[in-house]
N, C-alpha and C positions, 0 to 999 in steps of 0.2 A: 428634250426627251432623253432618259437614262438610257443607255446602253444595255441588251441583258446580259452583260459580264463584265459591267462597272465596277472595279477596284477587286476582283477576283482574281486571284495568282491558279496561273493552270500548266504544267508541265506537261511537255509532249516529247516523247524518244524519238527519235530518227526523224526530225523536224528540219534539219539541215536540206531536203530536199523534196519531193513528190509529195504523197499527198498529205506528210507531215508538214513540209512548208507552209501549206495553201494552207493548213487550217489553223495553224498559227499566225498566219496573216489574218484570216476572220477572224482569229479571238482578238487579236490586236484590235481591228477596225471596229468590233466589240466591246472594247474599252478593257479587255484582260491586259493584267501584267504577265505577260510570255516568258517561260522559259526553254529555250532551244537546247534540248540535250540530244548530242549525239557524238557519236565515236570519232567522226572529222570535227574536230576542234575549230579549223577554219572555214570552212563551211558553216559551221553553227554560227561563228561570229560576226561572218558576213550576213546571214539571213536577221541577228540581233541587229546588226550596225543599220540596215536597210529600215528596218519596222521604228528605229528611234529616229533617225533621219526624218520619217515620214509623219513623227508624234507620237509614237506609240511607245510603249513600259515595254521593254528587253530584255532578259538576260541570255546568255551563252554560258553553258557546260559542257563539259569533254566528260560523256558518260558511256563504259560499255555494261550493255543492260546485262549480262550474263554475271556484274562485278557485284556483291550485295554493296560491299564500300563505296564504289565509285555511285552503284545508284543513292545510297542513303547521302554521299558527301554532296551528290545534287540538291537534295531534299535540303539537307542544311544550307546551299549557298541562296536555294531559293528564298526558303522561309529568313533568312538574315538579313536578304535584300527589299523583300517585299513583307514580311511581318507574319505571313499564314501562308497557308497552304490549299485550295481550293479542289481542284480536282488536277487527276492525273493521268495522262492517256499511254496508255501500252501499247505505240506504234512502230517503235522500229522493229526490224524483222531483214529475214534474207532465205534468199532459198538458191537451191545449186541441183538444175535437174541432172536427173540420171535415168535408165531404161531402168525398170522394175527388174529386171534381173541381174542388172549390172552395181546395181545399189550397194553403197560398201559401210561397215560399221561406221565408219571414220563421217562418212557422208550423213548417212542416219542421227549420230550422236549430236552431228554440229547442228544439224537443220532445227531438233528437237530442242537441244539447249538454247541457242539464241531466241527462237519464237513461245517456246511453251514455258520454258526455264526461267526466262527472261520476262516475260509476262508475268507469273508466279511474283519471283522476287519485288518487282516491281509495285504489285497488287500488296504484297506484306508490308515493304517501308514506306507508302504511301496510305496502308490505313494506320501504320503505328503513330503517323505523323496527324491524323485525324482524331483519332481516340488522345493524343498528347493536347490536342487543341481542344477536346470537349466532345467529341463527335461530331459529325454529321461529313457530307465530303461525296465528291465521285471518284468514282474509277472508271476506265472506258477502254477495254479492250481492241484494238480489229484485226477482226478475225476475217474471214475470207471465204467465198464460196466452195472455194477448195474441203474446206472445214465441213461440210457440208455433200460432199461427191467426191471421191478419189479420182483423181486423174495419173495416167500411167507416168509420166514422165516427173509427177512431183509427188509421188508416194512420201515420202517422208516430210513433206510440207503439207499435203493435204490429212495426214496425223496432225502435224503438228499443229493446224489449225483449226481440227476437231477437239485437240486438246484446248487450245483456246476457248472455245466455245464452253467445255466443261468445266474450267476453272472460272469463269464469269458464272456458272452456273452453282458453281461451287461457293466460290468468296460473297455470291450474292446472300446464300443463304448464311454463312458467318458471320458477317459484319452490318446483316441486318440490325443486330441489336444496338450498336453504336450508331445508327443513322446515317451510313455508309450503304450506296446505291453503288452496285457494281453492274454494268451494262458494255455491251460492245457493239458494232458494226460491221458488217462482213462485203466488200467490195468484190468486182469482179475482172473483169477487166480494164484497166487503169491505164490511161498512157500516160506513163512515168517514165525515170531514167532506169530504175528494176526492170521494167519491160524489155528496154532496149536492150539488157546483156541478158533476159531469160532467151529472147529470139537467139542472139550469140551463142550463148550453150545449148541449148536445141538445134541450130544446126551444128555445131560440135559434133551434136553424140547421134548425128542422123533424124531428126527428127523435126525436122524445120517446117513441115506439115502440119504441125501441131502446134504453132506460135499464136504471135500476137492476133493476126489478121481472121487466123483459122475459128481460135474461141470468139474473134469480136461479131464473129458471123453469124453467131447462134444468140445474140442481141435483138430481142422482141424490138426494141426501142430503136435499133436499128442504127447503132451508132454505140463505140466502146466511151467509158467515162473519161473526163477531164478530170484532176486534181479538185477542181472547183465544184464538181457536182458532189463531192463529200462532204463540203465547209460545211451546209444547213443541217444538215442530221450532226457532225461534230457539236457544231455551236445550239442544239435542243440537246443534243444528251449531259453538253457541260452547263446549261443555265437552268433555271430552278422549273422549268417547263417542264422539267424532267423529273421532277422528285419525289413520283410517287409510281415510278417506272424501274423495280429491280430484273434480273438476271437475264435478260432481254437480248436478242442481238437484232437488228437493223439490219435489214438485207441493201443492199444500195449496189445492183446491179442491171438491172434496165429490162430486167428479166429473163433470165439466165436460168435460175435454179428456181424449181417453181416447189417452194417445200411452206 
């Protein structure tokens, strides 16, 4: 039985850990050749070393998405190693709460750069490298329920992940013509290693009422996500199940944000 991502080269940012890891793991066990890019270099290459040990096509890059060079020189080491370029997911991200009135430009500019900024550039040298091959290819945003509802404490993450949303909505309709499908994903509560330091800065700045525990309450499902309950919607939006699915996002919250 084929794999649905038999000999498909798929890059994913911030893949070194949460729920970048887990789905580079599925694409692995999917039969994708992985690309681990993220800004801890060791990290990335532990999570490489791990998937080839196990059988699986690896590589590790030291990428900060905010870099267009450092993302494009990813693009090149992939494509050199593995031959093509497949799809490409725009998941690493970060956010650093603050109270709504204590918000400082410094704060605002960083949060908006790495997740919107970072997305954007990302989305450009990933379809230049699709249109170089002939067209066709994915993109795959995640975006966040945030994106979706402002919450006081991540005001400029929950911009930044509306922004999200509108550049998927945007590059979908651009790159339509080259047979480029841009689509994203939006999570909700996640236990990850993110999590553990949002609780950290949250009770930082007073607000510890407001953390992990507090939003996983408000889970229809009754229960906050695993890294793991993202792999299936990652692996249909990067296999051809998906190909007739543009600007799209994936709510994958357990029912949270009922939009």
């Amino acid at each position: 039985m084929t794999s649905r991502l038999s000999g498909k080269t798929v890059i994913v940012t911030g893949a070194a850990s949460g729920i970048g890891e887990a789905i580079v793991r599925g694409f692995a066990d999917e039969g994708a050749n992985v690309v681990i890019a993220d800004l801890n270099a060791e990290a990335a290459t532990a999570v490489a070393d791990s998937i080839s040990a196990s059988g699986g096509s690896a590589l590790a890059v030291q990428v900060d998405i905010t870099s267009r060079e450092q993302v494009r020189a990813g693009i090149v080491a992939a494509v050199e190693r593995f031959g093509r370029l497949d799809a490409y997911f725009n998941n690493a991200g970060m956010n650093v709460p603050m109270k709504y009135l204590d918000i400082t430009e410094a704060n605002f500019s960083k949060v908006l750069e790495v997740n919107a900024l970072g997305t954007l550039i990302g989305a450009q040298e990933a379809a230049k490298q699709f249109i170089a091959q002939g067209g066709g290819g994915k993109i795959v945003n995640t975006a966040s329920i945030a994106g979706r509802t402002g919450f006081p404490s991540f005001a400029p993450y929950s911009a930044a992940k509306a922004a999200v949303i509108s550049l998927t909505q945007a590059g979908a309709r651009a790159l339509a013509e080259h047979g480029i499908t841009v689509n994203g994903f939006a999570p909700g509560v996640v236990a990850t290693p993110l999590w553990e330091k949002l609780d950290q800065d949250l009770e930082r700045i007073g607000e510890g009422d407001a953390g992990f525990d507090s939003m996983a309450g408000d889970i229809l499902l009754g229960r906050p996500a695993q890294p793991a309950d993202i792999v299936p919607t990652a692996i249909f939006l990067a296999a051809p199940d998906s190909d007739y699915i543009t600007g799209q996002i994936v709510p994958i919250e357990g029912g949270m944000i009922l939009v």
